[in-house]
C-alpha positions, 0 to 999 in steps of 0.5 A: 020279091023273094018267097020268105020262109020262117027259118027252123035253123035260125029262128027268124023269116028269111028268103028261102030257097028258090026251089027244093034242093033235091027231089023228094020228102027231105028235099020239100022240107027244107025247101018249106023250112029252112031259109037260104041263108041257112041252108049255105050254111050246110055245105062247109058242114057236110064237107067237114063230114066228108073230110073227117069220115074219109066219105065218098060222094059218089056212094050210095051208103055215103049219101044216105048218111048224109041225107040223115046227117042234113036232116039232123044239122037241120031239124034234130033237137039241137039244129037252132044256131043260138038266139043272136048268132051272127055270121061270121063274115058279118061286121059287127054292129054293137060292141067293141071293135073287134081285136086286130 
């Protein structure tokens, strides 16, 4: 069974990650905090930032930038997805069909 954490980001107990992403304070935080589920939802982000930004990976300015900008996407005043927010690729399950 996995170990269910209660999602800050989505508002609700979810499994959460296996282990923390990466090593440290941020890293133990979102392990503590953020579901799985939540947590994929930040990879599309970040690689939107990298794309805007022209940012390279590889740099160490570049990753402290995005180590705040996680901690922001995840914690910050405005991190919570709206009450009811569903994935996208989720069907729906009340409603109108959705237009073709």
């Amino acid at each position: 069974m996995p170990r269910m954490v209660q999602c800050v980001k989505i508002g609700r107990e979810l499994p959460g990650l296996e282990k923390p992403p990466f090593p440290g304070d941020l890293g133990q935080r979102i392990y503590d905090n953020i579901s799985a589920e939540a947590y994929a939802l930040w990879q599309p982000h970040m690689t939107i930032l990298i794309n805007h930004y022209g940012l390279n990976p590889a740099d160490p300015d570049t990753r402290r930038i995005l180590r705040e900008q996680m901690e922001e996407f995840f914690f910050g005043e405005d991190a919570r997805l709206p009450e009811g927010w569903i994935p996208p690729d989720a069907a729906p399950d009340k409603g109108a069909p959705r237009k073709k």
